[in-house]
N, C-alpha and C positions, 0 to 999 in steps of 0.2 A: 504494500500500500504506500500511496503519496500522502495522501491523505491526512488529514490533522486527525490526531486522536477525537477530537470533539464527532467530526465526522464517520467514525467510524463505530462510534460507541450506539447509536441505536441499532444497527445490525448484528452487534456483536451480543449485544443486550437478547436481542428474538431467538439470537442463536443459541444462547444460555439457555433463556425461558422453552424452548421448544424441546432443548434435553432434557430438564425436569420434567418436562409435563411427557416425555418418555421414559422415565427413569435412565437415562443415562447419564452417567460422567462428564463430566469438561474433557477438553483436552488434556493431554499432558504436557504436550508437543506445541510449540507454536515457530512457524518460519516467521524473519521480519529480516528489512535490510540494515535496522539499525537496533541493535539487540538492546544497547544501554540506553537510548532510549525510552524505548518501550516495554522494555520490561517491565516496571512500574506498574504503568495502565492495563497489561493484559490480564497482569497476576490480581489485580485489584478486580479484576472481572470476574475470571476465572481461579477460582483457588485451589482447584485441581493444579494449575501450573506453579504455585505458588509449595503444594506439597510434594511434586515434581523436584522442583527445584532444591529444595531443602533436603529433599532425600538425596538428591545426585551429590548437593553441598557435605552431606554428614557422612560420604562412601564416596573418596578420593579414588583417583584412577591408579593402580598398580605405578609403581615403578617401572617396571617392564614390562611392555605395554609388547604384545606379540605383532609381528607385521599383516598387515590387512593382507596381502598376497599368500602368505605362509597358512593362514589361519581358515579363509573362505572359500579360495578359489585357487585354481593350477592356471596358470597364465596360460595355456593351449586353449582352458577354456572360455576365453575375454574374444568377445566380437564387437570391436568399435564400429558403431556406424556412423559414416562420416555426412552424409548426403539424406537431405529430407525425404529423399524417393526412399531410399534404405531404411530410416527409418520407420515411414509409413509403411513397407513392406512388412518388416516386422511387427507392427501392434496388427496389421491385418490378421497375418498368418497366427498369432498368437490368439487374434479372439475367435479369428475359426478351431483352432485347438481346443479352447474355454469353452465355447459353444458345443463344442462336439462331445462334448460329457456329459451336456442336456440332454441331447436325442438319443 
């Protein structure tokens, strides 16, 4: 968002109120371009992010921290797509995959 937090807060407000009135959670997660910023205003919204936070704060991240490449994935199997066509190739093929669990 660009947006002035003022702006943003009746949306984010209905978005609250429409998880309660589903029983569900806030987020936990929030992207933003400006973290310190905003943090403030979300967690004031949202206090799921706010007990997020505090938890992530009170469980420090290891020392040694293992490599994303070692830990997830074998580099043979990373397919960069570099081109929009490629891209869109892929979520096509992937939702007729998804789909194909339906039928």
């Amino acid at each position: 968002f660009t947006d002035s937090h003022e702006q943003m807060e009746p949306a984010l407000e209905a978005f609250k109120d429409t998880n309660n009135k589903l029983g569900m959670e806030g987020p936990q997660y929030f992207v933003t371009d400006n973290p310190k910023a905003d943090a403030l205003f979300f967690s004031a919204i949202f206090n799921t992010l706010h007990q997020q936070q505090q938890q992530l704060d009170d469980n420090p991240a290891p020392s040694e921290i293992p490599s994303f490449e070692e830990e997830f994935y074998a580099r043979d199997e990373v397919k960069v797509l570099t081109t929009a066509r490629s891209l869109l190739t892929w979520c096509l093929n992937t939702l007729c995959h998804l789909i194909s669990f339906y039928l």
